[in-house]
C-alpha positions in Angstrom: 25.1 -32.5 0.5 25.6 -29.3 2.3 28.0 -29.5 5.5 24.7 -28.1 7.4 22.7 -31.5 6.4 25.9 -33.8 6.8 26.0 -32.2 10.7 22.7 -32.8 11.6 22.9 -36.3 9.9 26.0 -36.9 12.1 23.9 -36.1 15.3 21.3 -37.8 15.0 23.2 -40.9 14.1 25.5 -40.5 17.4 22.1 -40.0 19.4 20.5 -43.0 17.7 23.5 -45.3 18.5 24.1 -43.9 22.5 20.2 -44.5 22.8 20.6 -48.1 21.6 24.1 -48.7 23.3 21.9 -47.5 26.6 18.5 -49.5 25.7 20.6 -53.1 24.6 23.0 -52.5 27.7 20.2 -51.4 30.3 17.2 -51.6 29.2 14.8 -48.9 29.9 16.5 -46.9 32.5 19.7 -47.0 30.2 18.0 -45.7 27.0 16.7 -43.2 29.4 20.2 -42.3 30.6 21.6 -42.1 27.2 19.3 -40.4 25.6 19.9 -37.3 28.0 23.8 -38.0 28.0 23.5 -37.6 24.1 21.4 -34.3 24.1 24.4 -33.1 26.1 26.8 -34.3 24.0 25.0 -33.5 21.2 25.4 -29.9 22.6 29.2 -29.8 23.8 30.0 -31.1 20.1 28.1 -28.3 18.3 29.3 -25.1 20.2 32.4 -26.6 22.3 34.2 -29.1 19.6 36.6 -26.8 18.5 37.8 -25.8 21.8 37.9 -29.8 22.9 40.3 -30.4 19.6 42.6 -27.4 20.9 42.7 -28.4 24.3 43.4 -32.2 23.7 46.5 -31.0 21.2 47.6 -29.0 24.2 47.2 -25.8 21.9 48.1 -22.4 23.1 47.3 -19.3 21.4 50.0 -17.2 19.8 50.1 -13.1 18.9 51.4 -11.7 16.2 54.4 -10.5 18.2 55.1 -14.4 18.7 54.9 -15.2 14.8 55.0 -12.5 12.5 56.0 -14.0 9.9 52.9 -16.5 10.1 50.5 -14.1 10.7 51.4 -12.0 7.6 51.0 -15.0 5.3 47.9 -15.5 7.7 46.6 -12.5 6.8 47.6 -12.2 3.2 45.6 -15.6 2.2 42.4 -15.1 4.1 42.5 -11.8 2.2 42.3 -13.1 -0.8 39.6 -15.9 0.1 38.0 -13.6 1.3 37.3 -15.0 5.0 38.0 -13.8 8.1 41.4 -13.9 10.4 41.1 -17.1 12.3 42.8 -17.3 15.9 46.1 -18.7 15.1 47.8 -21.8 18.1 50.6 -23.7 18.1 51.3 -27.3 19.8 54.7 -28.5 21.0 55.3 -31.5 19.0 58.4 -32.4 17.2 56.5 -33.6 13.4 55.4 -30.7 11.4 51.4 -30.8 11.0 48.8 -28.5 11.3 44.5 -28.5 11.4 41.8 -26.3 11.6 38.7 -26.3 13.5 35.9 -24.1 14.6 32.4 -23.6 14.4 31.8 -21.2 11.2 33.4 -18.4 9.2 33.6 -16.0 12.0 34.4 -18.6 14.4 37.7 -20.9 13.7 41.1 -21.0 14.2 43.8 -23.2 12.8 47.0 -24.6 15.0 50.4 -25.8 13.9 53.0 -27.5 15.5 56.6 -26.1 16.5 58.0 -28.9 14.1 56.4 -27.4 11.3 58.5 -24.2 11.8 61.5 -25.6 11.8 61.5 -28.3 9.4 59.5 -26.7 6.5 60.4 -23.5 4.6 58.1 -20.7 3.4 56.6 -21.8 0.7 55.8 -24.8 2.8 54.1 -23.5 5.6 52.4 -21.3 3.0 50.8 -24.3 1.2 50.0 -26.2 4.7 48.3 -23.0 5.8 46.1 -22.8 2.7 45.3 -25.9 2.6 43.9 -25.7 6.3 42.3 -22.5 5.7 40.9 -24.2 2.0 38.9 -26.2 4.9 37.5 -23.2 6.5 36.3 -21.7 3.3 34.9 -24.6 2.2 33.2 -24.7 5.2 33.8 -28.3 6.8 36.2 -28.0 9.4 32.7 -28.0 11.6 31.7 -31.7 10.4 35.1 -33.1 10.9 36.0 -31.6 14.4 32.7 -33.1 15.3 33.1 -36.6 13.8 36.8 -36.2 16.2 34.8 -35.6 19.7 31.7 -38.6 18.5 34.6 -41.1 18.0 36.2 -40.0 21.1 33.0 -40.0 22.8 32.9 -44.0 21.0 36.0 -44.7 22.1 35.1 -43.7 26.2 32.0 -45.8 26.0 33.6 -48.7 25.1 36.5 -48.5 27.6 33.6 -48.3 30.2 32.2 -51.1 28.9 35.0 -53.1 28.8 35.9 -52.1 32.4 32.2 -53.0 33.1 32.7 -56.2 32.0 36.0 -57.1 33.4 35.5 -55.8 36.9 31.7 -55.5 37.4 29.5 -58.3 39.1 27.3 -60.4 36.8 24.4 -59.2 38.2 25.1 -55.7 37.5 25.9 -56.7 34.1 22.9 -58.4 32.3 23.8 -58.4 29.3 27.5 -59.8 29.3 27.2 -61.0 25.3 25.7 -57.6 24.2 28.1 -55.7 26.4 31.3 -58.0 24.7 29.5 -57.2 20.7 29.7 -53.8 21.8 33.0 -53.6 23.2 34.1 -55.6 19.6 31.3 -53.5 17.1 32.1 -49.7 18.7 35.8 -49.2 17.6 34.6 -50.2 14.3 31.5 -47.9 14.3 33.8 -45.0 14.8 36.5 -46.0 12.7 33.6 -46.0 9.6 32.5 -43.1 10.8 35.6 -41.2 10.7 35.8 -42.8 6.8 32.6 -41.8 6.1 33.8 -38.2 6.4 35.2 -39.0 3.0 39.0 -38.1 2.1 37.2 -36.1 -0.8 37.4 -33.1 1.3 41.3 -33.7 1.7 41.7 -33.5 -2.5 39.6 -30.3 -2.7 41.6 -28.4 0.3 44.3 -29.5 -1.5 43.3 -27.7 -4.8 42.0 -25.0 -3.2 45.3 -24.1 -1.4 47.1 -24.6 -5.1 44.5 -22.2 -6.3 45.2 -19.4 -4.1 48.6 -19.9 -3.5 49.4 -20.6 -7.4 51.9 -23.2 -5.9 51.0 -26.4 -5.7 54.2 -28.0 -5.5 55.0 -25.7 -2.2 51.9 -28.0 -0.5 53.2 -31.1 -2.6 56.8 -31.0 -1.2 55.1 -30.3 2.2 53.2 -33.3 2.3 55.9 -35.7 1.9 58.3 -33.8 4.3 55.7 -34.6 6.9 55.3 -38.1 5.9 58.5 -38.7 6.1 59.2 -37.2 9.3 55.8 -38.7 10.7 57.4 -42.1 10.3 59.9 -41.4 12.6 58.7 -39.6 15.2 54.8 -40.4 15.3 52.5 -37.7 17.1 51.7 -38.5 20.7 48.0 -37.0 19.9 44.2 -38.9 20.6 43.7 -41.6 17.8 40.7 -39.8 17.4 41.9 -36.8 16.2 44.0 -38.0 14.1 41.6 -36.8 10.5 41.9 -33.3 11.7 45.3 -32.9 10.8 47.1 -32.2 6.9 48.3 -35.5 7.5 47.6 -38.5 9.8 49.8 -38.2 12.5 50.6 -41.8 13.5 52.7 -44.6 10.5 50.4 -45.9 7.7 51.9 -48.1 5.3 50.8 -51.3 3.6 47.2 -52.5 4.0 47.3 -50.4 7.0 46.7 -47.4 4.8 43.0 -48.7 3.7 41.7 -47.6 7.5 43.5 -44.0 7.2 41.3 -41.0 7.6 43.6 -39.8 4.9 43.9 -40.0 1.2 47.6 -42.1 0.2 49.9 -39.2 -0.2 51.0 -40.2 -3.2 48.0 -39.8 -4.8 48.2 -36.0 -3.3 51.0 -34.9 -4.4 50.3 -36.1 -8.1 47.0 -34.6 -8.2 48.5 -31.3 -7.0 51.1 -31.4 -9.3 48.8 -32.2 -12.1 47.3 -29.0 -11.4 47.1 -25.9 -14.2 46.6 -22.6 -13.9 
């Protein structure tokens, strides 16, 4: 399924659930108000999700007078996928991790933290940069940055609705049992959702930064450093976000793991090792 298809899939599904969120909560004039509301989202999450991602990581743009260093390997791996320079940001945060967003080819950009400077070497950053710009290539950093604003966007509604529910009268609310399933049924929606991306697309950045790097334990080694340091100093970032990054931000261990947007790393760093040339 192309990411084109899986997009438009995604849309329509977040304006069929708004719509039925706004008929079930109030009635007509709410499936009125949300279908409109999801048209605009709808809209924002197509042309504006990358720059929402950026903004909620508190991203700033960097030169290549800032980072030279990173933009040389920058450069030197988009050359050989053959893609375009994407605009290169950084985020204060003390764990080393890293996404990329953006809309197509011609329009992404990939941002880092200052933790990922100074606790990985080289080889590392290499593999973490290839591996985010593997999801450029591959052309699904647009379906993932939108599947971050829709189960932000979730998330919103159902703090409204709990706030509805806690401090509104009962006659504004008509629907108290429908408003409570919601406030129980929406976290999980967008949790699914976020699932439903599939950690597939994690494996295959993965092999596609080994590819073009012809070093896959550089990524390998990278991926448990920021494990490891994620477990001590978790990322103060929007739970929504969290899929965009190399690796989930916040602690996953046990049966916790099952609901992580992100493949066990384990299971990363053997396929990546397992890799030939």
């Amino acid at each position: 399924m192309t990411s084109y298809l899986k997009t438009s899939l995604l849309l329509s599904a977040l304006t069929a659930l708004l719509v039925t969120i706004g008929y079930l909560v109030g009635g007509s004039n709410g499936l009125i108000l949300m279908f409109g509301f999801s048209l605009v989202i709808n809209f924002v999450s197509y042309f504006f999700s990358d720059k929402i991602a950026l903004a909620v990581s508190r991203a700033q743009q960097i030169t290549e007078n800032d980072y030279p260093e990173i933009f040389r390997m920058t450069k030197s791996l988009t050359d050989r996928m053959q893609i375009p320079m994407p605009r290169l940001y950084i985020s204060n945060a003390i764990q080393p991790n890293a996404f990329a967003t953006g809309r197509n080819l011609n329009n992404s950009a990939v941002c880092f933290t200052t933790g990922l400077l100074t606790n990985l070497n080289n080889e590392e950053i290499e593999g973490v940069l290839a591996h985010e710009l593997a999801h450029i290539k591959n052309r699904d950093v647009l379906i993932s940055t939108i599947a971050a604003v829709i189960a932000g966007t979730i998330s919103s509604i159902t703090d409204f609705l709990m706030f509805s529910a806690i401090f509104g009268d009962d006659e504004d609310n008509q629907n108290p049992l429908v408003s409570l399933l919601l406030i129980i049924v929406a976290p999980i929606i967008a949790l699914i959702l976020q699932l439903a991306i599939s950690r597939s697309r994690e494996y295959i950045a993965d092999e596609t930064a080994a590819r073009f790097t012809k070093d896959p334990k550089g990524l390998a080694n990278a991926l448990i450093k920021i494990e490891s340091i994620a477990m001590n100093y978790p990322m103060q970032v929007n739970s929504a976000m969290a899929s965009l990054y190399i690796q989930n931000p916040f602690k996953f261990k046990g049966v916790s793991e099952l609901f992580s947007t992100h493949p066990p790393t384990e299971k990363r760093v053997e396929r990546l090792l397992n890799i030939r040339f």
